[in-house]
N, C-alpha and C positions, 0 to 999 in steps of 0.2 A: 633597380637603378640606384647610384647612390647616389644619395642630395647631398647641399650643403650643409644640412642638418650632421648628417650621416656621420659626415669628414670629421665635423667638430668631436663625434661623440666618440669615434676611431680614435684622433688625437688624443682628448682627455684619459680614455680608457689606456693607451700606451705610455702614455707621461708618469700615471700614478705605477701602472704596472713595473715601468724602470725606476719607481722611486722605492716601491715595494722588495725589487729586488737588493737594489744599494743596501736596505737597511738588512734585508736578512745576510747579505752576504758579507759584507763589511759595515756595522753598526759603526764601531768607535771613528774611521775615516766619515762616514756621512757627518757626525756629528762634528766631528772637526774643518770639514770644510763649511757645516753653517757658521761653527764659532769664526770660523776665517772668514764668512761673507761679512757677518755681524759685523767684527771687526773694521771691516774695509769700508761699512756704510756708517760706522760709528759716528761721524761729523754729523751726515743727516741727522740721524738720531737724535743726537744732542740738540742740535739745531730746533726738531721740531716737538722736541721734551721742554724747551727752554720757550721756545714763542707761546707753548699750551700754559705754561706756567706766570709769565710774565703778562698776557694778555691781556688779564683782569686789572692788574698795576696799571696798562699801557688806556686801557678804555677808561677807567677809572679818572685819571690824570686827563684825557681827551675830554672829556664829560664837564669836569671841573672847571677849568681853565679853555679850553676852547682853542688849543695850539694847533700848529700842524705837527700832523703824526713823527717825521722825523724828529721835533723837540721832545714830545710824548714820550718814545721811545730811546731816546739820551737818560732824559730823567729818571724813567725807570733803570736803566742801566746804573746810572751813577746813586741814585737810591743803595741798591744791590750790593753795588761795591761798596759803596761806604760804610752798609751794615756786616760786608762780610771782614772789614778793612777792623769795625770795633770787635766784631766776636774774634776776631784770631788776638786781637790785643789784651781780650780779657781773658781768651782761655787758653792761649799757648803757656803762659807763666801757670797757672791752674796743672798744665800737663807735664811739664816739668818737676814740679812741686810733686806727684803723685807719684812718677818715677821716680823720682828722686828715694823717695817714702819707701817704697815697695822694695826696691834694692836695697836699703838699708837694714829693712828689717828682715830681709831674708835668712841671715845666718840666725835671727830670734826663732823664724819657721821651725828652722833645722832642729836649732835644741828643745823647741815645743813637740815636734814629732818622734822626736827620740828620747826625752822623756816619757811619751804615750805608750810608745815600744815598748820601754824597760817597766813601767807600773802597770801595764795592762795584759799584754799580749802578752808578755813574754812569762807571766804566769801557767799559763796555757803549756802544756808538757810537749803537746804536738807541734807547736809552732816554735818551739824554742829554739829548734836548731835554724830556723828560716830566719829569725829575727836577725842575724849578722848580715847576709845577702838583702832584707828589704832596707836595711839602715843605710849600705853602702849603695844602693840604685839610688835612693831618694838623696843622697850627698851628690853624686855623680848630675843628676838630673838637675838639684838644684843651683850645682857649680857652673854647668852646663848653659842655666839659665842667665847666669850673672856675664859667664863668657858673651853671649848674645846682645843681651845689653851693651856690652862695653863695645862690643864689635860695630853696633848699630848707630853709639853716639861717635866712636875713630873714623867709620867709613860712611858720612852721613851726603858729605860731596858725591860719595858713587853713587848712593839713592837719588840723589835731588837729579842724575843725571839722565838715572833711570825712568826718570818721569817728562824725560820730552816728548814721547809720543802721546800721553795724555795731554801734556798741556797745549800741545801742537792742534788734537781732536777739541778739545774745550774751545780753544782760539777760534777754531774752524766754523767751531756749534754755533758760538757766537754769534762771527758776521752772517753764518748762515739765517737765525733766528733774527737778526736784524732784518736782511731781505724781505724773508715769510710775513713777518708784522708789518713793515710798510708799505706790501701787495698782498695781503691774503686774498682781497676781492676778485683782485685779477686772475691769483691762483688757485682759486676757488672756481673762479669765472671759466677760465679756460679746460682748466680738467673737466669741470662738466659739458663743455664742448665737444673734447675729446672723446669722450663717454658716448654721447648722441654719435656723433661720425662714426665710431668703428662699432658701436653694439644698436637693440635696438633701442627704442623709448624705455620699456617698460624695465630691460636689464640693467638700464642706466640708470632709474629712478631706484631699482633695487641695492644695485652701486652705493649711492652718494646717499641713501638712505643705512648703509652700511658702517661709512665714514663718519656721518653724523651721530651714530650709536657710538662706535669707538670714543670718539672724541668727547661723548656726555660722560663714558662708564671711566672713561682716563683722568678728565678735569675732578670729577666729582668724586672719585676714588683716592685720587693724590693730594688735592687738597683735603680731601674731610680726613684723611690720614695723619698728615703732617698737621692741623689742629689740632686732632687727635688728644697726638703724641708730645703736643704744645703742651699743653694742658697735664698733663702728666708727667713731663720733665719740669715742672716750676712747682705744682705739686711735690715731686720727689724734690726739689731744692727748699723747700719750706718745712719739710718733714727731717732732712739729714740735716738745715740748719738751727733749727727750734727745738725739735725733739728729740734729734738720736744726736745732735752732737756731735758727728764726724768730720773727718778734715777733710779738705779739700771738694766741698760741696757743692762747688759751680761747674769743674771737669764731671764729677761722679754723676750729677743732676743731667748734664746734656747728653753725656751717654745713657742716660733709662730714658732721654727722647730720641736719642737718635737711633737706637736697637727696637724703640718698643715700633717703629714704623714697621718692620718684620712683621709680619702677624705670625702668633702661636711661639715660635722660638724666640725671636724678641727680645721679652722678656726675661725669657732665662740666661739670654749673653749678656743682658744690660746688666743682671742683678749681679754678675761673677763680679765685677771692681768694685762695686759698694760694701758686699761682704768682704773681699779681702782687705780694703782698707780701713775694715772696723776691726779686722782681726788684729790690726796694729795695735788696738784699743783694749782688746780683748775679747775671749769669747763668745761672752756675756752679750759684748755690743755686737757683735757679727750677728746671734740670735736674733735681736730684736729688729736689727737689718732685713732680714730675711721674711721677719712678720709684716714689718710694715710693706715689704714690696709686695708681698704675698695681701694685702686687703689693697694695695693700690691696684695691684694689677686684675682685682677682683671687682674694685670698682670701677674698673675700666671696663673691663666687659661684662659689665649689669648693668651700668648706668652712664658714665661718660661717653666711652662708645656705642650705643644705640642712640644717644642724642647728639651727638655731632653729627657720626656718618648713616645713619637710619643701615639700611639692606641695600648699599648700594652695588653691592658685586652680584648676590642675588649664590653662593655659594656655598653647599656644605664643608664642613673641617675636613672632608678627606680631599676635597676637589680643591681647597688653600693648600694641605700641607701639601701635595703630591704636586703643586705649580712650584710653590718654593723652591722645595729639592731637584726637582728636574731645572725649573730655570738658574737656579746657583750652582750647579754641578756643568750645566753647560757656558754660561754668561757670566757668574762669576756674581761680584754686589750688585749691578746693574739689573743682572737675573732676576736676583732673588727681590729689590724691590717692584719691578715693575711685571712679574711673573700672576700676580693676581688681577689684577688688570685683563690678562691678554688671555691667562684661563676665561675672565669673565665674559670676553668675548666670543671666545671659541663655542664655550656651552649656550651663550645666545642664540649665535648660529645652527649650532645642532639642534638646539629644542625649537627653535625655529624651522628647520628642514624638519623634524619628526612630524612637527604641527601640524606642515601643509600636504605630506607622502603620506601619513600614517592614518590610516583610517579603518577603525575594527566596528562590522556592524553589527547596531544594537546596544552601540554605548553609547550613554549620554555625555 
């Protein structure tokens, strides 16, 4: 006879079975229609990326002062904006300034590289007849590059247009994140309700014990990250200011914070602008560019980062890189930031299921 056990595990069994098929028969389409669910839930998202993150600002502020929560949660907002209202004022001029730099000295590139050609390579008997064809690609490629530039600052109105579905999803995240912070209780309250009415006690409790994991591995992952990476972007501005010298040390310092949040690659996309714009300087200073990030990003993971973020993902190097690339190759920067996170969950869960199924006897 079949129970209602039975049905459920029937169901289950055919759900995964047709999701099993989707991926062998048409991989690239399944994947594309999650980046299209993604997509469609993005406001949610944002929404509740932004209530996780602003939380601590919004209790903090509550604690203090003793307002009601809708004041709380203005303050924190206008806080927010005002800090994001001084960094675009300090670094939009910083960014300009850098391109500005880097286009200029492009045609210097050109005849540094083809000077290298003719004094080095072109010695070499085998490669001599190649040296015409690599000098014209790298001309072609750097012309290429300047075309791009010029193209991006003429048609800068057609980007900014480009970006109303972001700024439409941000708007969204927003009032949504507003909602969440001024009833989490209730909707906290109620889902757990939920939970009990359609499952039993004990699935429900495993439920919202599940949420509650998410939620610790998310908050304490992204914040000890973005300190992190705090701390090593003001570092890096105190080293390109003091010690190496180079220009424009307040754009180049915030990208070796904002890249180094990546775990593992990070680093190495932060470090590409600090080296190129010491090679304006010379090679000499590019060198010592490269040393210094090379002991920052060493003491970042010996020492800064195990005392900020202690083991909070709980992840081997292959289970980070292989969330990265998978979550940026489907989700895009979104992916790739919050792609360790939601491995860290995943392998929770599994080693969790292993834990309580797997039982070989005669081991301790």
């Amino acid at each position: 006879m079949i129970s209602k056990e039975n049905i459920k595990y029937y169901v289950l069994i055919g759900f995964i079975s047709i999701i099993i098929y989707k991926v062998i028969d048409s991989p690239s389409r399944l994947l594309s229609n999650i980046g299209g669910l993604v997509k469609l839930l993005s406001p949610f998202l944002i929404g509740i990326l932004l209530a996780l993150l602003i939380d601590p600002l919004v209790k903090y502020i509550e604690n203090k002062f003793n307002l009601h929560r809708v004041l709380n949660i203005l303050i924190s907002y206008v806080i927010i904006f005002i800090s994001l209202l001084l960094m675009g004022k300090i670094f939009i001029p910083s960014i300009i300034n850098t391109l500005n730099t880097l286009i200029k000295e492009i045609p210097h590139y050109i005849s540094m590289i083809e000077d290298f050609l003719n004094n080095h390579i072109k010695q070499t008997d085998i490669l001599e007849v190649l040296i015409p064809h690599i000098q014209n690609n790298i001309n072609l490629i750097l012309k290429e590059m300047i075309n791009i530039f010029s193209k991006t600052s003429s048609d800068i109105i057609v980007y900014l247009f480009s970006l109303t579905s972001l700024i439409f999803n941000i708007s969204m995240g927003v009032i949504l994140s507003i909602y969440m912070l001024y009833d989490k209780e209730n909707i906290a309250k109620g889902f757990k309700n939920l939970l009990y009415c359609i499952t039993t006690k004990n699935k429900a409790n495993n439920t919202v014990n599940f949420f509650i994991m998410c939620h610790d591995i998310f908050y304490h992952y992204i914040i000890g990250r973005v300190l992190d990476s705090a701390i090593i972007g003001v570092l890096a501005f105190l080293g390109f200011k003091f010690l190496l010298r180079i220009d424009n040390v307040l754009f180049l310092s915030f990208i070796v914070f904002l890249t180094n949040i990546i775990p593992y690659f990070g680093p190495f996309i932060g470090a590409i602008p600090p080296v190129a714009m010491a090679l304006t300087q010379g090679p000499v200073k590019a060198f010592w560019v490269i040393v210094f990030i090379f002991v920052l990003q060493q003491l970042d993971g010996n020492l800064i980062g195990p005392k900020v973020m202690g083991d909070q993902v709980g992840l081997s190097p292959l289970w980070i890189i292989s969330a990265v690339l998978l979550g940026g190759s489907l989700f895009g920067i979104i992916g790739v930031f919050l792609s360790v996170p939601i491995a860290a969950v995943l392998k929770s869960c599994i080693d969790k299921y292993i834990q309580n199924h797997l039982y070989i006897k005669g081991s301790k």
